[in-house]
C-alpha positions in Angstrom: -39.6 -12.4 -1.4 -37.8 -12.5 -4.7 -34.4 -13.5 -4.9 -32.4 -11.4 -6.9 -28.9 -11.5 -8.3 -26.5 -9.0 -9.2 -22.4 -9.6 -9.9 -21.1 -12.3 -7.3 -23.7 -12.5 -4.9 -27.3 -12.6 -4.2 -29.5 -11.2 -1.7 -33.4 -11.4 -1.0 -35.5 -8.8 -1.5 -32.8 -6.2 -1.9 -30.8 -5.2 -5.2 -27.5 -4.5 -4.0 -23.9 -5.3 -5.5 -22.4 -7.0 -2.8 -18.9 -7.1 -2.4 -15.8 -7.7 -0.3 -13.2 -5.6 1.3 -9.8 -5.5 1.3 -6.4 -4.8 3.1 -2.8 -4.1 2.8 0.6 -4.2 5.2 1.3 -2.2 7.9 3.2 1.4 7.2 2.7 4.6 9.8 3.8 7.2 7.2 3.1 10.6 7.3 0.3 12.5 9.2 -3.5 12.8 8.6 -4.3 15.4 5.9 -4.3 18.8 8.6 -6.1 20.9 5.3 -9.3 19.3 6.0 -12.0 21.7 7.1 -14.5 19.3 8.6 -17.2 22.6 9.6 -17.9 22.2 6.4 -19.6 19.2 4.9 -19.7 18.0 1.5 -22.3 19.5 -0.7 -23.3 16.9 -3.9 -23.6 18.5 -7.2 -23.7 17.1 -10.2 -20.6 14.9 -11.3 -18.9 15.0 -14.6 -18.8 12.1 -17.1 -16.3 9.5 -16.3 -13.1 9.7 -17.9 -11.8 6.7 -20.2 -9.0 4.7 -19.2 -5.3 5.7 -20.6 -4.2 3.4 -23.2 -1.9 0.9 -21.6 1.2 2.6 -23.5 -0.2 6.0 -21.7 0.0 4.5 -18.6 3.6 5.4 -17.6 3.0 8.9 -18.8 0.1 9.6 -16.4 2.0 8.1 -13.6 4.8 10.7 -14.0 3.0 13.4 -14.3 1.0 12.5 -11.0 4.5 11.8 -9.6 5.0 15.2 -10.5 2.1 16.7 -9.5 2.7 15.2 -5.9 5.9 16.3 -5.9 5.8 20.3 -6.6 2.5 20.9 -4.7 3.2 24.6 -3.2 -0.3 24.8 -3.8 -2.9 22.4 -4.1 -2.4 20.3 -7.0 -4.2 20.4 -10.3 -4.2 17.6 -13.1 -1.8 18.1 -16.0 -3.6 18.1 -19.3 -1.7 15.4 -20.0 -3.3 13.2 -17.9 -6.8 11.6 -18.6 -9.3 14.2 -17.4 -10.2 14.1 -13.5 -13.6 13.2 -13.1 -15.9 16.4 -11.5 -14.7 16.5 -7.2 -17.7 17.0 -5.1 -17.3 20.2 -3.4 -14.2 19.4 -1.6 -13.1 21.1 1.8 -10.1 23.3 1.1 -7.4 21.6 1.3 -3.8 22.8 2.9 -1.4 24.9 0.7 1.0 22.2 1.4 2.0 19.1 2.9 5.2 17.7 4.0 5.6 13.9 2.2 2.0 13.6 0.2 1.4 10.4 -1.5 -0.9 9.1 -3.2 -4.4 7.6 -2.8 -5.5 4.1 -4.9 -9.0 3.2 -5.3 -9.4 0.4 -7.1 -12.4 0.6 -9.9 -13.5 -2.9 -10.5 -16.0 -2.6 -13.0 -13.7 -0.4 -15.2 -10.6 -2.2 -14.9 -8.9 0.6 -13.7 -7.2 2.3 -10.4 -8.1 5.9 -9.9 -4.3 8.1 -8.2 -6.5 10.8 -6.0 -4.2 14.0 -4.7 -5.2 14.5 -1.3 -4.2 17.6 -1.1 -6.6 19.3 -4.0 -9.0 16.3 -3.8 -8.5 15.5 -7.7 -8.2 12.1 -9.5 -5.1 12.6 -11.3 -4.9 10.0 -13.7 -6.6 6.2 -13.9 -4.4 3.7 -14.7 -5.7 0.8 -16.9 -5.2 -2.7 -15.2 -6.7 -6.3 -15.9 -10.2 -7.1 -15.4 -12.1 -6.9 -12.0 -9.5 -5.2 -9.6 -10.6 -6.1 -6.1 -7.9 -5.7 -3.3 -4.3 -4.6 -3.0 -1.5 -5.5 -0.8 2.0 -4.1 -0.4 4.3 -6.3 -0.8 7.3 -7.2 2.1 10.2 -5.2 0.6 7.9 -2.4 0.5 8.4 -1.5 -2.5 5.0 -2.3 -4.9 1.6 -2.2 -4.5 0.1 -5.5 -5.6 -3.6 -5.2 -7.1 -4.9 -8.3 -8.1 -7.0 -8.4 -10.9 -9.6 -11.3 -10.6 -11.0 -11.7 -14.2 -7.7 -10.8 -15.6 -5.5 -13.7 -13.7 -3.1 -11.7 -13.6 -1.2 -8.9 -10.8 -0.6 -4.9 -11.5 2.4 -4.4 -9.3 2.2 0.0 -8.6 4.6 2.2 -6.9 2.8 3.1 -3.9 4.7 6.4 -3.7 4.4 7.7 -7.3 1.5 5.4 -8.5 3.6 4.1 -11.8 3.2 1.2 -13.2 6.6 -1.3 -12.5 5.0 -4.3 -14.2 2.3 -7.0 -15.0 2.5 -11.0 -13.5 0.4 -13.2 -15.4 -0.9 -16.7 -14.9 -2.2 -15.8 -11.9 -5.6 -17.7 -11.8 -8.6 -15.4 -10.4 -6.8 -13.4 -7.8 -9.9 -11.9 -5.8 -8.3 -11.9 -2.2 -4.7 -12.0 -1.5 -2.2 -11.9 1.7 1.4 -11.9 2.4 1.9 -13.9 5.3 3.6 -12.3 8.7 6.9 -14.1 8.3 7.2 -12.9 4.5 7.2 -16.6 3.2 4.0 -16.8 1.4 1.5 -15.0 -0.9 -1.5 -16.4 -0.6 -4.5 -15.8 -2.7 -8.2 -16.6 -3.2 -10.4 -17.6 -6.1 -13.9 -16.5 -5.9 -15.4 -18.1 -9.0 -13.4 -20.6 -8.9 -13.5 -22.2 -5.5 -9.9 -22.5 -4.8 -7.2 -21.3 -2.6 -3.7 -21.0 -3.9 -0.1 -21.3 -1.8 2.6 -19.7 -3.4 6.0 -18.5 -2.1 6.9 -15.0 -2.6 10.7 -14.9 -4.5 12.1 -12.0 -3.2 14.5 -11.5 -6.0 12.5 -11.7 -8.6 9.5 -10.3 -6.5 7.3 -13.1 -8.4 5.1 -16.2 -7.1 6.1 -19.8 -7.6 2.7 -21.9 -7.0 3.2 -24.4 -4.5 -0.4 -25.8 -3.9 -3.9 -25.2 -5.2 -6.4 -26.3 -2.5 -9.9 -26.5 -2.7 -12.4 -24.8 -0.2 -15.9 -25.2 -1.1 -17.8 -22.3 -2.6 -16.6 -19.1 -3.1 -13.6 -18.8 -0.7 -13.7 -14.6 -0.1 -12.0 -12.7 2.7 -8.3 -14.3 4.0 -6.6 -13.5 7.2 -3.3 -15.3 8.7 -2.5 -15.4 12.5 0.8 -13.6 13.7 3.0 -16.9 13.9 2.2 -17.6 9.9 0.7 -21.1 10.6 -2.7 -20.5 10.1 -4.9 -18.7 6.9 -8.2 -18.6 7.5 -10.8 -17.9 5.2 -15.0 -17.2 4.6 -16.9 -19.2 2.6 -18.9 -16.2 1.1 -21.6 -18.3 -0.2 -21.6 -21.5 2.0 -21.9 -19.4 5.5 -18.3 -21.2 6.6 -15.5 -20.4 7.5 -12.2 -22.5 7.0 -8.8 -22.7 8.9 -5.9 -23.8 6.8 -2.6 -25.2 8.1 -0.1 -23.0 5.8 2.8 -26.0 6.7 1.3 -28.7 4.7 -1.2 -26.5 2.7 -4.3 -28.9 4.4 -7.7 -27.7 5.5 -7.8 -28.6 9.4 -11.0 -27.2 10.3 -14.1 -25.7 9.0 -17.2 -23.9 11.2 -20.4 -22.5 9.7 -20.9 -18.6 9.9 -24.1 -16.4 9.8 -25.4 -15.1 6.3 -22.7 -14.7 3.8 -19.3 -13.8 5.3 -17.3 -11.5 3.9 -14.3 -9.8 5.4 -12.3 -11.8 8.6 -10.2 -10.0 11.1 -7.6 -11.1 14.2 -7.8 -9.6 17.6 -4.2 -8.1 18.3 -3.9 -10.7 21.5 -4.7 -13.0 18.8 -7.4 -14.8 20.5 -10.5 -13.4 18.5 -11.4 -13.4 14.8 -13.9 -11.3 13.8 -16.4 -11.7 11.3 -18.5 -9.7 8.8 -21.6 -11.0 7.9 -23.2 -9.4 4.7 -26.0 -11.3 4.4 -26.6 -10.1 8.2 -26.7 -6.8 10.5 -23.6 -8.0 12.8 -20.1 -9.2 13.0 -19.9 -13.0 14.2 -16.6 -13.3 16.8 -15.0 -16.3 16.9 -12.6 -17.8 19.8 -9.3 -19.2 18.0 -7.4 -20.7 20.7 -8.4 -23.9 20.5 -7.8 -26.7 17.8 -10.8 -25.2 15.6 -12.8 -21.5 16.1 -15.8 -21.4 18.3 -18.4 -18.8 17.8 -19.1 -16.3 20.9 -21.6 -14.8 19.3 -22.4 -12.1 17.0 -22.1 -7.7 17.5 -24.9 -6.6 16.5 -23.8 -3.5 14.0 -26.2 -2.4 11.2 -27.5 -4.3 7.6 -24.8 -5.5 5.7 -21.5 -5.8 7.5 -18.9 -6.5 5.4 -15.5 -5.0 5.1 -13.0 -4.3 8.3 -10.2 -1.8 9.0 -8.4 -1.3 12.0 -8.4 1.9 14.3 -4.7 2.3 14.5 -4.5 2.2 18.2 -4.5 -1.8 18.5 -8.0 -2.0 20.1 -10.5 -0.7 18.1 -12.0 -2.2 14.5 -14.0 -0.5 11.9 -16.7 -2.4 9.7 -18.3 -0.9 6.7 -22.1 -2.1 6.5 -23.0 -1.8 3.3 -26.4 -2.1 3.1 -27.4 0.0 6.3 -24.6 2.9 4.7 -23.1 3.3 7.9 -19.5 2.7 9.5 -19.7 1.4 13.2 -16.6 0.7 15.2 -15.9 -2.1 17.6 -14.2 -2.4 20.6 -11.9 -5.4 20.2 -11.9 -6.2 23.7 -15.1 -5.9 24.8 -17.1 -6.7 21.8 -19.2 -3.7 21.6 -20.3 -1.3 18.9 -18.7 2.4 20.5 -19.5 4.7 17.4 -21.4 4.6 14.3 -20.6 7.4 11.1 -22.3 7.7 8.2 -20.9 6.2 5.3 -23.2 7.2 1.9 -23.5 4.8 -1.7 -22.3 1.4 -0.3 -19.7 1.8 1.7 -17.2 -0.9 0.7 -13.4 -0.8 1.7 -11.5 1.5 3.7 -8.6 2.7 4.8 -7.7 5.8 7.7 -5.3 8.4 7.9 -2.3 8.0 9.5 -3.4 10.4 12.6 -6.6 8.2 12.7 -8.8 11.2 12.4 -10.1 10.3 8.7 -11.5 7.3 7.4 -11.2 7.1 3.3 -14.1 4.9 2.0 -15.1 3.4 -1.5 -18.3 4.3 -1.8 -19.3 1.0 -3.8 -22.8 2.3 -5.6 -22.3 6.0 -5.7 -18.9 6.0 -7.6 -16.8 8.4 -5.0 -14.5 8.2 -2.8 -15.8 9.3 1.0 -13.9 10.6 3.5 -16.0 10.6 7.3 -13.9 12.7 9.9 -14.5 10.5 13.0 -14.7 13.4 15.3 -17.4 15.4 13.5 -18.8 12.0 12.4 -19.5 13.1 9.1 -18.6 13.0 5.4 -16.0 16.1 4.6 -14.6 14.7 0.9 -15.6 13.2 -2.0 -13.9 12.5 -5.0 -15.9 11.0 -8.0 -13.9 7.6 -9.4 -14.7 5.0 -11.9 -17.6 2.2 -11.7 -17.8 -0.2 -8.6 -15.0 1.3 -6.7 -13.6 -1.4 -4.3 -10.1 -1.5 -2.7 -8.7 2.1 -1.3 -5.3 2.3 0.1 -2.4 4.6 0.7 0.6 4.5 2.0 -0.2 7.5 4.6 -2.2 5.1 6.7 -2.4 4.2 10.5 -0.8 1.3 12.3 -3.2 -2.1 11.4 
């Protein structure tokens, strides 16, 4: 079969844009969204062109008036003329007349260089903020207080309100921030470079709320997905396109061990006991688990879950784990403790990265090839919302979310 590239990674046989998922720091915020009517699935009609990015010195304007917008919804809110036009909803559940505490939803649009504000209360975009090159992931940072999106092509960090969506400011010099983490104990933001084969140390200065590089290390090729145990001593990390993965001693900044992995590993994940780490394999149909209690992981094995796994979210009641395969356009979800697949959703156009609603009902997914934003009620096990966004949609988050 041919082999066949597109973006980052390649695949055989299959043109796909592959990609990696993201996460950000715990908050339990307000409820689900209770003006969701899932009898009634979406219907796809035909979507509207894609609006253009504000100029940068627009930026600030957008963001109040989708502050605004938030703010006053009596009524499901409608997009100010003011803002860069909302691109065309696909029929949309009704939503509820109001609701108590609404903020925002972020999906990052990586080919666009963008991040589209969604209301979820009328199911618009409200404005699309213009950001460095290639947004990937996001991460709140420990005061709480910014969204971090880091802009891989741009070297460089958009730090957003996560309540009001404005932009507070830009950190440059930041070299190819695909993946980044903060670790438990607040200490250190830690980021990977995906072209460039490198992970970098920094610690976080909360006063200034910038990074101070401490160490570059390097990993092999293309370091992708980070996670970091609860105690802040380990990161580890996937080798997206060397089938490893790679434990890092955050202390002395030193590689300690490093295990091959199944086809292309993408996301990792910690068991809450922190005794498991959980794999996506992209190039695969399963999620690989690896024992960490000993001095390096050991692999138990593999859950088998559909073509393509790649991104994780947690369920929000510390057992269960949801993976987005990509290529099969499915969601399953894993029971943490007993390593089996207990539901599967359907998840249309690449499902990518995800986040859930803070009731755990709703799952909110970037659908990675279609251009939308999904969202699958997990009790009708079906798609209810989507919202049309920019090109290559990748991170989503908001700070209504479940426990992770």
């Amino acid at each position: 079969m041919r082999r066949l590239s597109i973006g980052r990674i390649s695949v055989l046989g299959v043109v796909v844009v592959l990609a990696v998922g993201g996460g950000a720091a715990a908050w339990l915020a307000t409820s689900g969204w209770p003006g969701l009517k899932p009898a009634r699935a979406a219907v796809a009609q035909p979507a509207a062109p894609a609006a253009a990015a504000p100029a940068a010195g627009g930026a600030a304007a957008a963001a109040r008036n989708t502050a605004a917008s938030l703010a006053g919804q009596g009524q499901a809110a409608a997009p100010s003329a003011s803002l860069a036009a909302p691109v065309g909803a696909v029929m949309p559940a009704k939503a509820a007349q109001s609701v108590q505490g609404t903020t925002p939803i972020f999906v990052l649009n990586s080919l666009d260089a963008s991040i589209s504000v969604i209301d979820p209360v009328g199911w618009k975009e409200l404005s699309r903020i213009p950001t460095g090159k290639e947004p990937h992931h996001l991460y709140l940072t420990p005061d709480e207080k910014s969204l971090v999106v880091a802009n891989a092509l741009g070297d460089s960090l958009t730090l957003v309100d996560p309540r009001t969506g404005a932009v507070q400011r830009v950190i440059r010099d930041i070299v190819d921030p695909y993946h980044l983490r903060f670790s438990p104990d607040m200490k250190w933001f830690i980021t990977a470079a995906n072209r460039l084969n490198h992970i970098d140390f920094y610690r976080w200065d909360a006063a200034t709320q910038t990074p101070q590089l401490v160490k570059r290390v390097s990993t092999g090729k293309t370091p992708s997905h980070l996670f970091i145990d609860a105690d802040s001593k380990t990161v580890y990390s996937t080798m997206q396109d060397s089938d490893a993965l790679v434990a890092i001693d955050i202390a002395t900044q030193t590689i300690k061990a490093r295990v091959p992995t199944g086809p292309m590993p993408a996301d990792v994940y910690g068991s809450p006991d922190g005794r498991k780490l959980f794999v996506g394999l992209t190039g695969g149909d399963g999620v690989e688990v690896f024992d960490i209690t000993g001095p390096e992981p050991r692999s138990l094995g593999q859950i088998k879950t559909a073509a393509g796994a790649h991104a994780f979210r947690a369920a929000g009641d510390n057992r269960h784990l949801y993976v987005s395969n990509r290529v099969a356009n499915t969601i399953s979800k894993i029971d943490m403790v007993t390593d089996q697949v207990v539901a599967s959703y359907p998840a249309p156009g690449g499902p990518d990265c995800m986040d859930v609603s803070a009731d755990g009902r709703y799952l909110l997914v970037s659908s990675r090839w279609a251009r939308k934003l999904s969202v699958i009620d997990t009790v009708e096990k079906k798609v209810v919302q989507q919202v049309s966004v920019g090109k290559s949609p990748h991170g989503v988050w908001t700070l209504a979310h479940a426990a992770r």
